[in-house]
C-alpha positions, -999 to +999 in steps of 0.1 A: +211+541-050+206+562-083+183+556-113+208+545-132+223+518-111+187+510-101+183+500-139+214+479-146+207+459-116+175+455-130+189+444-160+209+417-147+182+403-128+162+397-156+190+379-174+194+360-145+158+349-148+156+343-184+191+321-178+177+301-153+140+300-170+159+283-203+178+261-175+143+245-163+128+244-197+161+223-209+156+201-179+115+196-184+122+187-219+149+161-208+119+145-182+096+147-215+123+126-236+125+102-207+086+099-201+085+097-239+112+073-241+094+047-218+064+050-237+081+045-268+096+014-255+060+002-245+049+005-278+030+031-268+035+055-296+002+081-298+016+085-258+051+091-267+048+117-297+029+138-269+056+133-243+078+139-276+064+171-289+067+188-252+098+179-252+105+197-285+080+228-272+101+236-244+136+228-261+132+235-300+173+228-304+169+193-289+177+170-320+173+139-300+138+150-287+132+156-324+144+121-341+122+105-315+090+122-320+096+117-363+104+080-350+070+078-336+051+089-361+067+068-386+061+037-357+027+040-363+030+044-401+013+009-417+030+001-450+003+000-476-024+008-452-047+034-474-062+055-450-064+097-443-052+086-409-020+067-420-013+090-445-015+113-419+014+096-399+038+091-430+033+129-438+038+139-401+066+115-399+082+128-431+076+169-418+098+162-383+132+139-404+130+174-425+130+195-392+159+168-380+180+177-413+175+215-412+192+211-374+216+186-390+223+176-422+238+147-424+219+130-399+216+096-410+188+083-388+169+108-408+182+103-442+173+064-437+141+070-422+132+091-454+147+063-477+129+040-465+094+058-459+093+063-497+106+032-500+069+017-481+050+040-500+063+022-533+077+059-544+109+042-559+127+073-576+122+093-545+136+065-524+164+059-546+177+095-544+179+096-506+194+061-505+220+077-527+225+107-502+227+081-476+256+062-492+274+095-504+277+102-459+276+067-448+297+048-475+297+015-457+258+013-452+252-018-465+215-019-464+216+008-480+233-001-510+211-037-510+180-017-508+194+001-537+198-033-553+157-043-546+149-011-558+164-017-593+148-054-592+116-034-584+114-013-610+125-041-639+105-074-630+071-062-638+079-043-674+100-078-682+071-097-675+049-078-693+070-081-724+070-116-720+033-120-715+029-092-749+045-121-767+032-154-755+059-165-734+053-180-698+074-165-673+097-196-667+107-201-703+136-201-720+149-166-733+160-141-742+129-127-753+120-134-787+110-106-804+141-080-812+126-050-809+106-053-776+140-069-762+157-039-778+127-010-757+137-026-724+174-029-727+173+005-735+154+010-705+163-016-678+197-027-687+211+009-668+188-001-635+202-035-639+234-024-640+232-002-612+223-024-593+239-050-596+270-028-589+251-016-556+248-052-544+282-057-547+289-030-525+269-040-502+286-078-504+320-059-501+308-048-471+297-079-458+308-111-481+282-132-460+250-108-467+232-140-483+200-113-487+222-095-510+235-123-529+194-130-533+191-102-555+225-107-573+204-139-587+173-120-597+190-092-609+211-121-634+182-134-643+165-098-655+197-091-676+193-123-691+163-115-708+176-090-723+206-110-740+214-103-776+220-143-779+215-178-765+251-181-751+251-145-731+216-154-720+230-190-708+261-170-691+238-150-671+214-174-661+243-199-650+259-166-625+223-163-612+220-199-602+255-195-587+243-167-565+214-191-553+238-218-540+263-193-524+229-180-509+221-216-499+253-218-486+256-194-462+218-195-447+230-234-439+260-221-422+246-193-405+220-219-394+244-243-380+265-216-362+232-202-344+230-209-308+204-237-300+165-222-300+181-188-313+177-166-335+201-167-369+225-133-369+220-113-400 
């Protein structure tokens, strides 16, 4: 046998071995998902994000591996918590769903995840924008767009308040508010969030016509454009749709109710 055949013999032989080597690394990743998997399960979540990131080590292309382990960090996340340790696990957390989207972009599971981590760490711009990413892949996420709806609530309750308080009016009086030009600073301000969302919660109740947490918000969200009426009448209008929205939300928590199986849990 020459040199020369010698060496491509050789050759193959060590792909042989690095195919089979990635073979056994794919397969001790999938026993590290499992392990991790189980542990996950038990609420053991320190356990699985080790399990998690061997299975990532040995497999980097394993997206499900990877969605895990940013699902366990994000388990173990306590919404507002201040501590370097849970800020530790929202930043870890936040690090592997941007790993899961440079693998796969319109991952959803990630895209939430991110949502909804800003969403806990009361960062409502950022939240907001990957809510809108979610709804531009998923268009018929409804929590999505009712989270969009809370968010626009969120950011309009506490500057109407404080408008109200600025003038001497107690929060369950009569409005609009009194004096022009404050009313005039927050419509300029709030009436667009309002808007917004009160055309994201009726998405989310096109989706689903019985989504009485959505028709929650339709009330509140009423009630802040209210405030900002330019007379008694329009003020009285939206008022009367918000207390609409709280008997149709009445409504269908006392059907869901009766249609719940005896000792169970209501449906949402």
């Amino acid at each position: 046998m020459n040199r020369k055949t010698i060496s491509i013999l050789l050759v193959v032989v060590l792909a042989l071995l690095v195919i089979v080597s990635a073979g056994c690394q794919k397969l001790q990743a999938r026993d590290q998902l499992n392990k991790g998997v189980q542990a996950f399960r038990g609420g053991a979540y320190p356990v699985a994000v080790e399990h998690f990131k061997q299975a990532v080590s040995l497999d980097p292309q394993f997206p499900v591996a990877r969605v895990y382990l940013a699902m366990a960090y994000l388990m173990q996340y306590v919404p507002g918590a201040e501590s370097a340790e849970n800020n530790r696990m929202a930043q870890a957390a936040h690090e592997e769903f941007l790993r899961v989207l440079e693998q796969d972009p319109k991952n959803t599971t990630a895209i939430a995840s991110i949502a909804q981590l800003y969403f806990y760490q009361k960062k409502l711009d950022e939240s907001q924008t990957w809510y809108r990413k979610l709804v531009e892949i998923d268009a018929n996420n409804k929590a999505a767009y009712y989270t969009l709806g809370v968010i626009a609530w969120t950011k309009t309750f506490q500057p109407r308040m404080e408008a109200r308080a600025q003038m001497g009016m107690a929060p369950d009086a009569p409005g609009p508010l009194k004096d022009k030009k404050v009313r005039l600073e927050l419509v300029s301000k709030n009436l667009p969030i309002i808007e917004a969302g009160l055309q994201d919660l009726q998405k989310a109740l096109s989706i689903d016509n019985q989504y009485d947490d959505a028709m929650a918000y339709m009330n509140l969200l009423h009630r802040e454009r209210a405030d900002l009426a330019d007379s008694t009448e329009a003020y009285r209008k939206d008022t009367q749709a918000a207390d609409d929205w709280v008997d149709k939300t009445m409504e269908i928590k006392k059907n869901k109710a009766a249609q719940a199986p005896a000792g169970g849990a209501v449906t949402p």
